[in-house]
PDB file with SEQRES, HELIX, SHEET and CRYST1 records, atoms N, CA, C and O in Angstrom:
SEQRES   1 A   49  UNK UNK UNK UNK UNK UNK UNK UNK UNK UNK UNK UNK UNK          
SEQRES   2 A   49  UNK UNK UNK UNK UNK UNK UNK UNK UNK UNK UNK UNK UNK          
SEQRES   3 A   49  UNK UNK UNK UNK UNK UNK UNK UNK UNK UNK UNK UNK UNK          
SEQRES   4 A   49  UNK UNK UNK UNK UNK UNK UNK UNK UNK UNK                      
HELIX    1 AA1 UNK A    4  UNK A   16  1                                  13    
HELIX    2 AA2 UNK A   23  UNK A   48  1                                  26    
CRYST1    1.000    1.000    1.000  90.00  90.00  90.00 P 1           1          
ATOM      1  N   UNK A   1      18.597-204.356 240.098  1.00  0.00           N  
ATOM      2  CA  UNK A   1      18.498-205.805 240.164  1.00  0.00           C  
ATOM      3  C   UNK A   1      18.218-206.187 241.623  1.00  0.00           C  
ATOM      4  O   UNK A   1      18.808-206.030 242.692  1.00  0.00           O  
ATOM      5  N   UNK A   2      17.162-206.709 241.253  1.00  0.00           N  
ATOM      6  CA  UNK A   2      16.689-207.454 243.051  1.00  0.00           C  
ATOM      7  C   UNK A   2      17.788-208.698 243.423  1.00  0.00           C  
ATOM      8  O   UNK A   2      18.304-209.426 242.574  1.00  0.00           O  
ATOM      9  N   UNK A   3      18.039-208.777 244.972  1.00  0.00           N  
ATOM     10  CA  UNK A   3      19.063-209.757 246.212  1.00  0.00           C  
ATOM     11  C   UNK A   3      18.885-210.849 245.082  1.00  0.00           C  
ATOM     12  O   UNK A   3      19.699-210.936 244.164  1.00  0.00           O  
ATOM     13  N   UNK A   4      18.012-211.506 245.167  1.00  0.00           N  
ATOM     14  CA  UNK A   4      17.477-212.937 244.607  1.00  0.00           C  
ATOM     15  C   UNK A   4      18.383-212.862 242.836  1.00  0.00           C  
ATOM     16  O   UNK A   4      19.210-213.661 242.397  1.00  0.00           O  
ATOM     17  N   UNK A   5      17.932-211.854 242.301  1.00  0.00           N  
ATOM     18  CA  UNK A   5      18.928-212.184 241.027  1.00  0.00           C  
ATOM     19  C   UNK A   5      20.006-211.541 240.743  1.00  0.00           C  
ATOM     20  O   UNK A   5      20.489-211.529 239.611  1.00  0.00           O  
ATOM     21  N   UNK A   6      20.618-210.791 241.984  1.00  0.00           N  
ATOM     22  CA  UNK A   6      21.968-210.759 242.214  1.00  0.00           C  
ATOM     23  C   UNK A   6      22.785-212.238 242.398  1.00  0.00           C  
ATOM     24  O   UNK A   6      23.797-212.686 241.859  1.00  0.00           O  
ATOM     25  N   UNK A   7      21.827-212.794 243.450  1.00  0.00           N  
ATOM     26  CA  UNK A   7      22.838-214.234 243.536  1.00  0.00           C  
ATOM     27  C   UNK A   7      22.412-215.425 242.529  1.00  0.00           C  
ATOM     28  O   UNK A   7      23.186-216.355 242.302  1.00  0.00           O  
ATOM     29  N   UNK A   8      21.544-215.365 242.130  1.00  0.00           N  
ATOM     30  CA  UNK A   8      21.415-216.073 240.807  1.00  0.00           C  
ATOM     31  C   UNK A   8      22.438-215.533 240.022  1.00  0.00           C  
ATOM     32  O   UNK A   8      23.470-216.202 239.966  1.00  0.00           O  
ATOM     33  N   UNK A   9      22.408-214.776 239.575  1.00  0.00           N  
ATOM     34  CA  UNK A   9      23.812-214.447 238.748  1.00  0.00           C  
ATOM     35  C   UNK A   9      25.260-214.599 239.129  1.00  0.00           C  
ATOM     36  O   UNK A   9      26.174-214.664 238.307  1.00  0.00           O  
ATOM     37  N   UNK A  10      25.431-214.661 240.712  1.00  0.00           N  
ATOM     38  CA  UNK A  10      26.749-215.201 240.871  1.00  0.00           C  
ATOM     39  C   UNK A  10      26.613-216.441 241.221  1.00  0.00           C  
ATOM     40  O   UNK A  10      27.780-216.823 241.306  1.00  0.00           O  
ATOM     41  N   UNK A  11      25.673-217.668 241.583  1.00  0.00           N  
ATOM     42  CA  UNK A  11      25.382-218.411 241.743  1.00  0.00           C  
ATOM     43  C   UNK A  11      26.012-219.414 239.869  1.00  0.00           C  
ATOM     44  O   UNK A  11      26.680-220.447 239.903  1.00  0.00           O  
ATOM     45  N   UNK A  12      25.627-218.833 238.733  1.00  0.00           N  
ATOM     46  CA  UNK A  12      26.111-219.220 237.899  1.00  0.00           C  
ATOM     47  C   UNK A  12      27.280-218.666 237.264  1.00  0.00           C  
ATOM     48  O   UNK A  12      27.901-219.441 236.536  1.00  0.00           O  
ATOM     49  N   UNK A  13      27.659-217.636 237.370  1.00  0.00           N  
ATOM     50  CA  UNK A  13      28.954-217.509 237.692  1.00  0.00           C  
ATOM     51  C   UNK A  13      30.008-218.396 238.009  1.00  0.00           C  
ATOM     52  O   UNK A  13      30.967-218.622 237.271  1.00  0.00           O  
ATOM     53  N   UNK A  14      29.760-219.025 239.411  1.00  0.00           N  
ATOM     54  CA  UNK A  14      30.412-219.186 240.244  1.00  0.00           C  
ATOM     55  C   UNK A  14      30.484-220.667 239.691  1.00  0.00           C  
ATOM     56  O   UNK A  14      31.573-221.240 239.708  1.00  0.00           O  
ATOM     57  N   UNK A  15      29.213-221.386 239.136  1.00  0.00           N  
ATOM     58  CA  UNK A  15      29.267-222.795 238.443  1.00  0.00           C  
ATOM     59  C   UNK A  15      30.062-223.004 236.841  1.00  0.00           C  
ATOM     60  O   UNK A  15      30.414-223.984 236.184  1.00  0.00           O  
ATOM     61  N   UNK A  16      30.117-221.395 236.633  1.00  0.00           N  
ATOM     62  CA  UNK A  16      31.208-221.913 235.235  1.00  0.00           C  
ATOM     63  C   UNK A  16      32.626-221.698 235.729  1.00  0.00           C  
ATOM     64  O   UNK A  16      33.575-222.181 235.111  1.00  0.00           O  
ATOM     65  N   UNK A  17      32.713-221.306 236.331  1.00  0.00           N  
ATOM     66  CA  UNK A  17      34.044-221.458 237.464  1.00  0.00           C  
ATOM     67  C   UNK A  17      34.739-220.242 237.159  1.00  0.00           C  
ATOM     68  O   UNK A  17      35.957-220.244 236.981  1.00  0.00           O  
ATOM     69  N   UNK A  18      33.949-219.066 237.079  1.00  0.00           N  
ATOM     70  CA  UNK A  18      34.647-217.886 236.935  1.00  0.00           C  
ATOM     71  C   UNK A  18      34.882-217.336 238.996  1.00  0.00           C  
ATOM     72  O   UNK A  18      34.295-217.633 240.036  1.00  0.00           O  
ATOM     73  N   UNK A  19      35.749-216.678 238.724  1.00  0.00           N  
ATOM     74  CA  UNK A  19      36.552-216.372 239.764  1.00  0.00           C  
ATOM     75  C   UNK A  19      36.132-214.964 241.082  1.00  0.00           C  
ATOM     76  O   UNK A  19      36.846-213.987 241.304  1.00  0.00           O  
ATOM     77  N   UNK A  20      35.359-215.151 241.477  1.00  0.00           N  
ATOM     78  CA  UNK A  20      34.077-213.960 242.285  1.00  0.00           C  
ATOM     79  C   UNK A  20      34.734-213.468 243.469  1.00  0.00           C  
ATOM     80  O   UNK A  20      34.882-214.306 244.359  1.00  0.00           O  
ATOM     81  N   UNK A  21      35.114-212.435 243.663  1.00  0.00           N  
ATOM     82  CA  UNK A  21      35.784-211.910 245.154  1.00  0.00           C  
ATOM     83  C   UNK A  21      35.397-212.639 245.840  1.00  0.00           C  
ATOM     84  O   UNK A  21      34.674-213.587 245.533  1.00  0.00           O  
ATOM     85  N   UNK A  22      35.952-212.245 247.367  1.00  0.00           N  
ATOM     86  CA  UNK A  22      35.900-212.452 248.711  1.00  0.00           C  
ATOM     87  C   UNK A  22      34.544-211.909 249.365  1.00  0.00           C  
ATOM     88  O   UNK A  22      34.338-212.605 250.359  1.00  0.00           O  
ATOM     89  N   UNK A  23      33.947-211.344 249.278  1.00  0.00           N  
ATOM     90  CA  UNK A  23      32.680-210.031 249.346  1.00  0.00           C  
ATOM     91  C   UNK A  23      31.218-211.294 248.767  1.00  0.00           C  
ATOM     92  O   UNK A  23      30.218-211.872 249.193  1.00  0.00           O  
ATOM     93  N   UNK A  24      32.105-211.100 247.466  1.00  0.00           N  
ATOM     94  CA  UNK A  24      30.776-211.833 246.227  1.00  0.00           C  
ATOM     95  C   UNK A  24      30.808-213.348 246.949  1.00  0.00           C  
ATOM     96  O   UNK A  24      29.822-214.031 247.225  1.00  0.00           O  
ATOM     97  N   UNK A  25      31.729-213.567 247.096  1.00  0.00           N  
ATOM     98  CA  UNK A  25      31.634-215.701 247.835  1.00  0.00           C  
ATOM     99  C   UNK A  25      31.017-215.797 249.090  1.00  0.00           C  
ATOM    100  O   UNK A  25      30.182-216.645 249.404  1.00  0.00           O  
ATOM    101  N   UNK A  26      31.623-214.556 250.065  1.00  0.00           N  
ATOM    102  CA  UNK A  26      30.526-214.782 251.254  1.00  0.00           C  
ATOM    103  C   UNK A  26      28.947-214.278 251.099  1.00  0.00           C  
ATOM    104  O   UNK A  26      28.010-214.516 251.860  1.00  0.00           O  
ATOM    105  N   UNK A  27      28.955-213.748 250.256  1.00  0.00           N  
ATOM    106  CA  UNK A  27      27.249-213.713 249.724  1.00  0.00           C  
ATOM    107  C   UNK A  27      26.680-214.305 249.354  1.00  0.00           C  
ATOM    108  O   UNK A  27      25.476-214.312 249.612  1.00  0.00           O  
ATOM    109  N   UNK A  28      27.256-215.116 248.550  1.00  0.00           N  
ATOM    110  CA  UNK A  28      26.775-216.723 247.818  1.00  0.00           C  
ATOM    111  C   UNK A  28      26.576-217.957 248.778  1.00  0.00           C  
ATOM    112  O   UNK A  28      25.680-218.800 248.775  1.00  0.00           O  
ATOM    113  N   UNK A  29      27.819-217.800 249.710  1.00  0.00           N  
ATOM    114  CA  UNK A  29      27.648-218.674 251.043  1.00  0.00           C  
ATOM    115  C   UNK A  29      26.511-218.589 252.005  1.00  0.00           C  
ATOM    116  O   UNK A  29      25.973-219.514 252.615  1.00  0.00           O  
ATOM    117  N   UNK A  30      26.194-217.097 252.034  1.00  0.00           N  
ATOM    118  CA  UNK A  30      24.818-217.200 252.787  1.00  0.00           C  
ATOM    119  C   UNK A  30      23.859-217.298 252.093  1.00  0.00           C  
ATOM    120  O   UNK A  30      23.136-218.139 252.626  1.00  0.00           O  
ATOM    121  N   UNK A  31      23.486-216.994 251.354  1.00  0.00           N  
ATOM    122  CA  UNK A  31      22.309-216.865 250.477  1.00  0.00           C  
ATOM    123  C   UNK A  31      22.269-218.784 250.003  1.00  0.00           C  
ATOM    124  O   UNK A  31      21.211-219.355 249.737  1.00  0.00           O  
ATOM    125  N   UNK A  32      23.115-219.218 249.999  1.00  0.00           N  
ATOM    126  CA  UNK A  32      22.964-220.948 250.226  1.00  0.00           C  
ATOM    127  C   UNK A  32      22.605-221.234 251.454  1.00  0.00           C  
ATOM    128  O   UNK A  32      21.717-222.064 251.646  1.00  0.00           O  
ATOM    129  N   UNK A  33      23.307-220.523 252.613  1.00  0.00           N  
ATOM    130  CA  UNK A  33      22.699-221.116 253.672  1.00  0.00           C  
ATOM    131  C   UNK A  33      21.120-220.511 253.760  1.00  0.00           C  
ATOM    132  O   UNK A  33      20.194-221.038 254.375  1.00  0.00           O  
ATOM    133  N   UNK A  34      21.084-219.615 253.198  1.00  0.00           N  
ATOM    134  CA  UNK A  34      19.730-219.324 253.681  1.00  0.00           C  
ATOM    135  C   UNK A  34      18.393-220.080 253.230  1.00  0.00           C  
ATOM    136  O   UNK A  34      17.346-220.355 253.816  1.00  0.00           O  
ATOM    137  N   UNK A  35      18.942-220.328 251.766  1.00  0.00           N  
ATOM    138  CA  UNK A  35      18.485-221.175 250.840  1.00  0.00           C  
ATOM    139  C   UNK A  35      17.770-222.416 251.784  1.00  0.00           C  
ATOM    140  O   UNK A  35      16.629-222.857 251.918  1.00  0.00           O  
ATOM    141  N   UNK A  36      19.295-222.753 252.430  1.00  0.00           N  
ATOM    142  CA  UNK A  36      18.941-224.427 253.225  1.00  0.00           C  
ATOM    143  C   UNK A  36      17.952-224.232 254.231  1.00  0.00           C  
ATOM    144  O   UNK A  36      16.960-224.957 254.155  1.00  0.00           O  
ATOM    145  N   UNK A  37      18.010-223.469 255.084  1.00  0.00           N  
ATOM    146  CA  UNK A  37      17.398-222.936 255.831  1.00  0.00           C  
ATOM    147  C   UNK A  37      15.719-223.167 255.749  1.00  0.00           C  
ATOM    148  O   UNK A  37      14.910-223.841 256.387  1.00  0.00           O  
ATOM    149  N   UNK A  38      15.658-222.288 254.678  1.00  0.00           N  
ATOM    150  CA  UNK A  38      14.235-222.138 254.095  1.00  0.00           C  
ATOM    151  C   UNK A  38      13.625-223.875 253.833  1.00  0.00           C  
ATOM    152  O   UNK A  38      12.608-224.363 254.327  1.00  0.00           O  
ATOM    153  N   UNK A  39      14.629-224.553 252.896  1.00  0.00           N  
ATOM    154  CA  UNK A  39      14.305-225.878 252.451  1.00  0.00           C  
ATOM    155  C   UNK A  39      13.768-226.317 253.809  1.00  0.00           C  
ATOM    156  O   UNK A  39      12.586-226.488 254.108  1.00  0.00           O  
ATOM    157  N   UNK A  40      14.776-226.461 254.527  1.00  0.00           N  
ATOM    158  CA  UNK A  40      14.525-227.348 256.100  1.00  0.00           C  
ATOM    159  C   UNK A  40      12.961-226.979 256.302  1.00  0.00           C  
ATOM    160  O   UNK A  40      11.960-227.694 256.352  1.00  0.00           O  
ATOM    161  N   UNK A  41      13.132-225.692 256.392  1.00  0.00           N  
ATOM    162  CA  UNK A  41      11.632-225.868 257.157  1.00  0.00           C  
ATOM    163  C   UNK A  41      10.705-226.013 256.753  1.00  0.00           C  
ATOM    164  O   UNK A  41       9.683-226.388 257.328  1.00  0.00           O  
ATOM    165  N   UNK A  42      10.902-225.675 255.394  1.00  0.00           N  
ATOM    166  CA  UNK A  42       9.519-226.020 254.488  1.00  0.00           C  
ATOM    167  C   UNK A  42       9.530-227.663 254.500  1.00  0.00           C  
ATOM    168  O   UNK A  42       8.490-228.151 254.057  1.00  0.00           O  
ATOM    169  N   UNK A  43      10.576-228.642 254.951  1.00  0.00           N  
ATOM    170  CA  UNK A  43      10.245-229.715 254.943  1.00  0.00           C  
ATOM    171  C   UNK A  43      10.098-230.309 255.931  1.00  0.00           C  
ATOM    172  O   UNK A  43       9.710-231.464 256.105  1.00  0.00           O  
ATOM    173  N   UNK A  44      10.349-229.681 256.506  1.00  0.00           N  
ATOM    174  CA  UNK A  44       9.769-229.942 258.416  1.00  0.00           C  
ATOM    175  C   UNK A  44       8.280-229.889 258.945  1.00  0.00           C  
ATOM    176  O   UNK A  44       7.785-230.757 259.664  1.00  0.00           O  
ATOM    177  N   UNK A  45       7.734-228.931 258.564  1.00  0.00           N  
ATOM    178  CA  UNK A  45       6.457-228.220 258.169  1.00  0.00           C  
ATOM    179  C   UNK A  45       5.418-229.189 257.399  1.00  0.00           C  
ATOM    180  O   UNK A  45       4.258-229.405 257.750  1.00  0.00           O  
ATOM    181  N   UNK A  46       6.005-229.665 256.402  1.00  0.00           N  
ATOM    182  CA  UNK A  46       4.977-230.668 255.282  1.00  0.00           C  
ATOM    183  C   UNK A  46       5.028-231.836 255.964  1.00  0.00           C  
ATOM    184  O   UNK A  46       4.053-232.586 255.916  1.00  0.00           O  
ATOM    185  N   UNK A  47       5.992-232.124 256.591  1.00  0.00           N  
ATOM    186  CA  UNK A  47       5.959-233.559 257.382  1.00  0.00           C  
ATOM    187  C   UNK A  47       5.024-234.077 258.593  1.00  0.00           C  
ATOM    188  O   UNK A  47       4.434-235.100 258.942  1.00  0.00           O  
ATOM    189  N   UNK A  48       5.326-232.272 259.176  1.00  0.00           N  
ATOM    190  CA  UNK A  48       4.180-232.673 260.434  1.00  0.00           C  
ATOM    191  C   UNK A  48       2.437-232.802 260.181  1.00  0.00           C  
ATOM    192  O   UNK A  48       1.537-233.213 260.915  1.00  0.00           O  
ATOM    193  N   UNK A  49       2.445-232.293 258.906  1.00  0.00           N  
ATOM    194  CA  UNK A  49       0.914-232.192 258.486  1.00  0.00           C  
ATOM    195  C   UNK A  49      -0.049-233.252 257.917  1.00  0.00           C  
ATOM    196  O   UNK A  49      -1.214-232.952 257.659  1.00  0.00           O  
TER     197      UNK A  49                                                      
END                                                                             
């Protein structure tokens, strides 16, 4: 299973409110931040154009 649908899968997991280690939550935490990350700039990017 590829990064991306590793955290898709704890990503919903984590929304039916099942209970994901310490390990599995800080993975989810970045992979959101990274998420944001990405958003930002892709909307930073479309703006200046």
């Amino acid at each position: 299973m590829n990064e991306a649908k590793k955290m898709q899968r704890l990503h919903q997991l984590s929304v039916k409110g099942e209970t994901l280690t310490a390990v599995e939550q800080t993975a989810l935490q970045n992979w959101y931040e990274n998420l944001d990350r990405e958003e930002e700039l892709i909307l930073t990017t479309s703006y200046r154009n």
